[in-house]
Each structure stands twice: as structure tokens, then as C-alpha cells.
KEBA-422024 format. One record per residue (C-alpha): residue in three letters; x, y, z. Coordinates in steps of 0.25 Angstrom, whole numbers, plus 2048, in hexadecimal, padded with zeros to 3 digits. Example, Ala and Ser with C-alpha at 12.3 -4.5 7.8 and 13.67 -1.06 7.14 Angstrom:
REM KEBA-422024
SITE  residuo   c1   c2   c3
SITE      ALA  831  7EE  81F
SITE      SER  837  7FC  81D
This chain:
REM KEBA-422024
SITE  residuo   c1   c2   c3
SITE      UNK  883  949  861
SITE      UNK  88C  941  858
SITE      UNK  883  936  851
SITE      UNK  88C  928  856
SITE      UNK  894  92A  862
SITE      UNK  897  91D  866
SITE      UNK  89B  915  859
SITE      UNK  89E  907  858
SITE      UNK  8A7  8FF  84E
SITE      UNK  8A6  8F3  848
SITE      UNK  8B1  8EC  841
SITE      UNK  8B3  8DD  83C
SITE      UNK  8C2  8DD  837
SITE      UNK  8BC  8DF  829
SITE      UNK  8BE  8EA  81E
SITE      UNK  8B2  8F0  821
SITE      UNK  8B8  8F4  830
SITE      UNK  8C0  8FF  828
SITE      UNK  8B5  907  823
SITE      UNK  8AE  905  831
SITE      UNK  8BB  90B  838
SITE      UNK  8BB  917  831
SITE      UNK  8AC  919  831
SITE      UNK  8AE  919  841
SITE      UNK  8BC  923  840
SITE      UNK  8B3  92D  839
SITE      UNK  8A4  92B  840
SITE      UNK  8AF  932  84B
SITE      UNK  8AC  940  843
SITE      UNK  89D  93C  848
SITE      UNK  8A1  93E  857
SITE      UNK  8A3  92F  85A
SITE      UNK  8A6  92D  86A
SITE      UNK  8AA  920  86A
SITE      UNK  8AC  915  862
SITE      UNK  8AC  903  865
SITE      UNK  8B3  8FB  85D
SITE      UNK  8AC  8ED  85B
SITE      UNK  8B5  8E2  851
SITE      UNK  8AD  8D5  84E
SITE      UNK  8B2  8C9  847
SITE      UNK  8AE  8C6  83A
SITE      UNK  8AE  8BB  832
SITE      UNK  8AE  8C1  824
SITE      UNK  8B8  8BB  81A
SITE      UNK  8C0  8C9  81B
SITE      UNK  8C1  8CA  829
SITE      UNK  8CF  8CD  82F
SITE      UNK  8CC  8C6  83C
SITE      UNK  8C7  8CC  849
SITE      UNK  8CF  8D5  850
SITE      UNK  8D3  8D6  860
SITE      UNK  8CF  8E2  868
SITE      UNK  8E0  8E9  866
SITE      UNK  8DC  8E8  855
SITE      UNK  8CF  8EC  855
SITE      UNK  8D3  8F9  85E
SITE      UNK  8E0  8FB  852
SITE      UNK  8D6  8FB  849
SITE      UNK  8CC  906  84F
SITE      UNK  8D9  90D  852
SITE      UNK  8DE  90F  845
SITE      UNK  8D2  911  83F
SITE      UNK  8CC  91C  849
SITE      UNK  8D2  92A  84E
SITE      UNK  8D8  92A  859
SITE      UNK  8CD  933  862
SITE      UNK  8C2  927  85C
SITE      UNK  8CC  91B  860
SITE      UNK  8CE  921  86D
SITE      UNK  8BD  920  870
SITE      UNK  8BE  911  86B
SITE      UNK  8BC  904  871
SITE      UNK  8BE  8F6  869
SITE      UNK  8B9  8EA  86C
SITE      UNK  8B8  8DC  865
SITE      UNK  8AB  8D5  865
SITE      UNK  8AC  8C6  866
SITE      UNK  89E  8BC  863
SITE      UNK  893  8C2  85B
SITE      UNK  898  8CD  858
SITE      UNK  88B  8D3  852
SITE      UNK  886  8D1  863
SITE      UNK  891  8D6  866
SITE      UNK  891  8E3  85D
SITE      UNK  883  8E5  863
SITE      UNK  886  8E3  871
SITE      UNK  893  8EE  86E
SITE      UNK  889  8F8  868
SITE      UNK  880  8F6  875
SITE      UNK  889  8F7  880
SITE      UNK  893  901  879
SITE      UNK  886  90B  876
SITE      UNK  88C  90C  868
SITE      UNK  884  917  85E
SITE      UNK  889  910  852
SITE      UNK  890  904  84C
SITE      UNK  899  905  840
SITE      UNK  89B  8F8  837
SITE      UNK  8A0  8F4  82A
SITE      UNK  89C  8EB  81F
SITE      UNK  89F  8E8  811
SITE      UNK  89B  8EB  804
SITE      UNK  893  8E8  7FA
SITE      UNK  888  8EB  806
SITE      UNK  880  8DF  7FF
SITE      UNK  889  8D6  809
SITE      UNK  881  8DD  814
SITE      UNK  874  8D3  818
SITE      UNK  86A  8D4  821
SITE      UNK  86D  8C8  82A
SITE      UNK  87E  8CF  82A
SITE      UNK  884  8D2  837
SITE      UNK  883  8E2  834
SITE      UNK  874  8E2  833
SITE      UNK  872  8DA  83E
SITE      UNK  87A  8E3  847
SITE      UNK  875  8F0  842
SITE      UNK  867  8EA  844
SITE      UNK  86A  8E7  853
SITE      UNK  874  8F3  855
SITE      UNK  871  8FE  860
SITE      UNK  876  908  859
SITE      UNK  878  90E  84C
SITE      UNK  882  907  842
SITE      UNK  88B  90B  835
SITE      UNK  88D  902  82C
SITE      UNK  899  904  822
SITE      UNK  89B  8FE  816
SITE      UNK  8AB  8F8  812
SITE      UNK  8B1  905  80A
SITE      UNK  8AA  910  80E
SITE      UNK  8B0  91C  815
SITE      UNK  8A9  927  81F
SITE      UNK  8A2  932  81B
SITE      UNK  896  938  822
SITE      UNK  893  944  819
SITE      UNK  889  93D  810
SITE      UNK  87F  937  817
SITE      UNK  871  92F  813
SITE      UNK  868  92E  81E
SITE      UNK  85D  924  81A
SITE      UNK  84E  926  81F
SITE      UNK  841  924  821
SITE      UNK  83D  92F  826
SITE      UNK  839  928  833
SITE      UNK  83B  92B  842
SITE      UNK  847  921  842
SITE      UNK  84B  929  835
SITE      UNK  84D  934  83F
SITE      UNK  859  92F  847
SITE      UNK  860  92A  839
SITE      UNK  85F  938  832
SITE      UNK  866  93D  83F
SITE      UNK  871  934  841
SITE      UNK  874  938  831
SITE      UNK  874  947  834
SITE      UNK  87B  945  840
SITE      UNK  887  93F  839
SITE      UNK  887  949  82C
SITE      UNK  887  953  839
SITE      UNK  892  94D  83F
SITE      UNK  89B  94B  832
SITE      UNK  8A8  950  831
SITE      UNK  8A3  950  821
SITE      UNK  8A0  95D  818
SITE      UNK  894  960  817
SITE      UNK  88C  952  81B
SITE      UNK  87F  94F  815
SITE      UNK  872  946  818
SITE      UNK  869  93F  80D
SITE      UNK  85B  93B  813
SITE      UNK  858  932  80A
SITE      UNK  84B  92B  80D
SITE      UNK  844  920  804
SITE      UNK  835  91E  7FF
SITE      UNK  82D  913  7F7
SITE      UNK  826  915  7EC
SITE      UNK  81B  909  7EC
SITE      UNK  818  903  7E0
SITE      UNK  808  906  7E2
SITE      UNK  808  914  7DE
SITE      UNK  801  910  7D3
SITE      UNK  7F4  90E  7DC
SITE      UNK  7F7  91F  7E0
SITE      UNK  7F3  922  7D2
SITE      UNK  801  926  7D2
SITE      UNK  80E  922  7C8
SITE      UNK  81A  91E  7CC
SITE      UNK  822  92B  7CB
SITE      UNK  817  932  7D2
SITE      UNK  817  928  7DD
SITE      UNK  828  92A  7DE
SITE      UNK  826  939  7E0
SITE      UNK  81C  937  7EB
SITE      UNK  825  92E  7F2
SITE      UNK  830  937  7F0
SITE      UNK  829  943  7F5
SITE      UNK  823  93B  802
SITE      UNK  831  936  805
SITE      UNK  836  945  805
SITE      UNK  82B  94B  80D
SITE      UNK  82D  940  818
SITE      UNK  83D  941  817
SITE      UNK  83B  952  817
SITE      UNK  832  94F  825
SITE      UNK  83D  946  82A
SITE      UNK  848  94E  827
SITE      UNK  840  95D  82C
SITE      UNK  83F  954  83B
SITE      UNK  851  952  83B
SITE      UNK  85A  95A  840
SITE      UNK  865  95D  834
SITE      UNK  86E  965  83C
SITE      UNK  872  96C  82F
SITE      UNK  876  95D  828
SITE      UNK  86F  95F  81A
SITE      UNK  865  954  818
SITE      UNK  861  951  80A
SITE      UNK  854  947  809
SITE      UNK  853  93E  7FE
SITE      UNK  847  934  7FC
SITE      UNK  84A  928  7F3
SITE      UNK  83F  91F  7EE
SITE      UNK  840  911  7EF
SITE      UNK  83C  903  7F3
SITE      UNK  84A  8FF  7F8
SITE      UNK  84D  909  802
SITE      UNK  85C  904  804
SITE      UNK  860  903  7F7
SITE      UNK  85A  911  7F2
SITE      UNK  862  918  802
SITE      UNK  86F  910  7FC
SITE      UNK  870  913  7EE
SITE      UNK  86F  924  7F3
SITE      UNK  877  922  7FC
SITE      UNK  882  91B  7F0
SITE      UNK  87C  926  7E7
SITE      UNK  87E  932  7F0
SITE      UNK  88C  92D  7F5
SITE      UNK  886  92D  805
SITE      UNK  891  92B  80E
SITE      UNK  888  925  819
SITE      UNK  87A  91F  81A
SITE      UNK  871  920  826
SITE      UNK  866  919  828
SITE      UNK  85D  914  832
SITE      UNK  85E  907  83A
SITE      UNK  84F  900  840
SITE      UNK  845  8F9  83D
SITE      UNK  836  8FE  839
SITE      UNK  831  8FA  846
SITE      UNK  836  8F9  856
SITE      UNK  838  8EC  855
SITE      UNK  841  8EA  849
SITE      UNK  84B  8F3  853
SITE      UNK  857  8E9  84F
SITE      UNK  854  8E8  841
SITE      UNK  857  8F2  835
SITE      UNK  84F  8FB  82C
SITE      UNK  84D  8F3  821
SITE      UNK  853  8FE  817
SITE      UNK  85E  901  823
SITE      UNK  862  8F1  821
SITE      UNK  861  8F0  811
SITE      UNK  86B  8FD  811
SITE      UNK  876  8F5  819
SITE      UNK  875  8EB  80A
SITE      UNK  873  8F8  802
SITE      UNK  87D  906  807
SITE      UNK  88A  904  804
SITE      UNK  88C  912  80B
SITE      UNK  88E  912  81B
SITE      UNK  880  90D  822
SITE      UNK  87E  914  82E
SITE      UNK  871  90E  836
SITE      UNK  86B  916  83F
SITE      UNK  866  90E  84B
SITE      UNK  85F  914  858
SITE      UNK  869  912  863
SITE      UNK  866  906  86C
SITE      UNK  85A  902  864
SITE      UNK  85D  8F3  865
SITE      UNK  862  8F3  873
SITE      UNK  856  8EC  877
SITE      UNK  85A  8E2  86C
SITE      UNK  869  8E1  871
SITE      UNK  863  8DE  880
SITE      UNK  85D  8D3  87B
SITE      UNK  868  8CE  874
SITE      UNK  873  8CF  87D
SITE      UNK  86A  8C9  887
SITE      UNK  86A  8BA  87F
């Protein structure tokens, strides 16, 4: 099965919407079935102002082939649009929600509108960067080696799998801490660095033994440090990754609308594509709740 089949868009009349357009045009190599077209105002300084529903349908025209277009509706939100990008996601049981931002990623805090509707979002969300073009043959999958981990390696391999690129590739890349106590081990430092590195590969190894490849090879990488983001970011710049996948909930059940913590400090960190994997419908119970006031 294709990994999105029902893709939403999100564009804001903003340079970023370019790089968000094309990003949807070739997410139709992935076996897209259907594509909503949601445009927002904005109030940015380089806004072009908001668009009627005849424009924004131009738009996706000229930007999607004619097959896509053809499998497109486009509306125009009006109020919060944040509520109303929610509300869309729900009701139009959307897979996966593409939006842009800008760069330098720094701009990007953790009260802006892009977290808060990837925290509360029912479904997966790309988010991409102004200037960056789609590949999909590099991919870095970031995880812990958990059961949610599980679900993120997948959707990873399922889109090297269903690249229209040469030979795709997944780095597993997983990151441990090396605790500033290894004195009281009776170890040094470089001794205490090995055994962290050799844990972190034995419990990525185990993970990766229990995923389904389906022929995509998967290189594991375990990087050691105490900023998790910064280390996923700087090899994903360093081995030129044209995607980053990561996982998108919190520790416990009840963090369900709120981020990882490593998943919220990569949207200030990647300037690569984000892709954060969230279990479908996992805030529905939230959006009820919402939508209810």
C-alpha cells in the first residue's frame, strides 16, 4: 500500500508554496489518490494577499499534472485557519499534510503556527523548507528503537520503496548519551563512548532484525550525543539526505497532542525536508473536544 494516499496542501500565497507544490506534484510517484488543496491568509510582510477559490485552483493546476489535478479539491479557509486546517484533516481523512516554511529554520519557535498544528494534526505532516527540491532516494530515518520507532522506520522504507529514484537508501540513524558519571564505572571516557556505541548498535541491529526491508538497504548509524537534534541534523547536512523522517508523540498517552521533544527541536535544526510520522487519528479524541467549544 502506497505510504499517503489522501495528501493535503497547504499554501499561504508565500514563496514557500512553490517548494510545497512541487513536493505534492512528485509525492504522486508515491501513489497519491487524492489530493485537498487548503489556502490560509497570512499576514507575513511577504504575503501576496489571499486568493479566491478560481486562483488557488490556477495554482494547483499549473503546478500538478493533469491526472493529480483531476483527483483535486480546493477550498479556502476563512477564521483560524490553524482550526480550520484541523477540522479539514479530520473531516477529509487526510494521511498527510504538506507545508512550507522559511529558512534559516532558527525563525521556526515552539509557540509558531507549524508546531502547533503538527502537535494537534491527525495525520502525518511534511514539512518543507523555502528552496528545497524533491528527492526521495536518500532517506534518514531517525529512531529510538521503540515500538512507535517501528511505524516511522516503515513509513521510510515504504517511500524508498516506492521512489521512482535509482537505487533509494535508508540511514537508521539512532542517538545515545554518554553520561558524564562514567568515572564512578571505573571507566574513562573513550571506554565509556565505545560502550555506548556498541549498546546503541546492538539495540538498533534488534530493531532493525524485527522490520520488514523489502529489499530497501538500511544502513544503521549510532551517533553519540546530548543534543539529539543537532547530531540527526548535522548528518543528515553532512550525508546530503534528501529526506528526514522522524517520529511525532510524546513519552507518554497523555502528551498525545504534543511533539517528541527531539521531533520539535529538528523543525528549529533540519534545513532538509521533515517528515513527521504521526499515528492516524491519534488526536481525534482532542479535535472532538475542540470542535465541540
Amino acid at each position: 500500500m502506497a505510504p499517503f494516499q489522501r495528501v493535503g496542501i497547504l499554501i499561504r500565497n508565500t514563496p514557500p508554496d512553490e517548494g510545497v507544490l512541487v513536493f505534492a506534484a512528485h509525492l504522486a510517484h508515491l501513489g497519491v489518490e487524492e489530493y485537498v488543496c487548503m489556502h490560509a491568509p497570512c499576514d507575513d510582510d511577504d504575503s501576496q494577499g489571499l486568493l479566491d477559490t478560481k486562483e488557488v485552483e490556477a495554482v494547483v493546476r499549473a503546478a500538478l499534472a493533469s491526472e493529480a489535478y483531476q483527483n483535486t479539491t480546493c477550498q479556502v479557509l476563512q477564521g483560524d485557519h490553524i482550526r480550520e486546517v484541523l477540522r479539514v484533516a479530520r473531516d477529509q481523512d487526510l494521511d498527510l499534510v504538506i507545508m512550507g516554511r522559511r529558512l534559516p529554520s532558527s525563525q521556526i519557535g515552539m509557540g509558531s503556527k507549524i508546531v502547533r498544528i503538527i502537535r494537534k494534526s491527525p495525520c502525518s505532516v511534511l514539512v518543507v523548507p523555502e528552496l528545497c527540491r524533491p528527492h526521495f532516494g536518500r532517506i534518514l530515518v531517525a529512531v529510538d528503537c521503540s515500538d512507535y520507532s517501528k511505524r516511522v522506520m516503515e513509513t521510510g522504507i515504504a517511500i524508498a520503496k516506492a521512489s521512482p529514484e535509482a537505487s533509494p537508501q535508508v540511514l537508521a540513524v539512532t542517538v545515545r548519551h554518554v553520561t558524564s558519571r562514567y568515572d564512578l564505572a571505573g571507566v574513562s571516557f573513550k571506554e565509556s563512548v565505545e560502550a555506548q556505541r556498541g549498546y546503541g548498535r546492538k539495540d538498533l541491529d534488534a530493531f532493525l532484525a524485527n522490520i520488514d526491508v523489502q529489499g530497501i538497504p538500511i544502513e544503521p548509524l549510532v551517533l553519540l550525543s546530548d543534543a539529539p537534534a543537532l547530531a540527526i541534523s548535522h548528518a543528515a547536512m553532512a550525508r546530503k539526505m534528501d529526506i528526514v523522517v522522524a517520529g511525532g508523540r510524546g513519552a507518554t498517552a497523555t502528551t498525545a497532542t504534543l511533539l517528541g521533544s527531539t521531533s520539535e527541536e529538528l523543525l528549529m535544526t533540519c534545513a532538509a525536508p521533515l517528515l513527521i510520522v504521526k499515528k492516524k487519528g491519534e488526536t481525534l479524541r482532542f479535535l472532538e473536544a475542540l470542535f465541540s467549544t
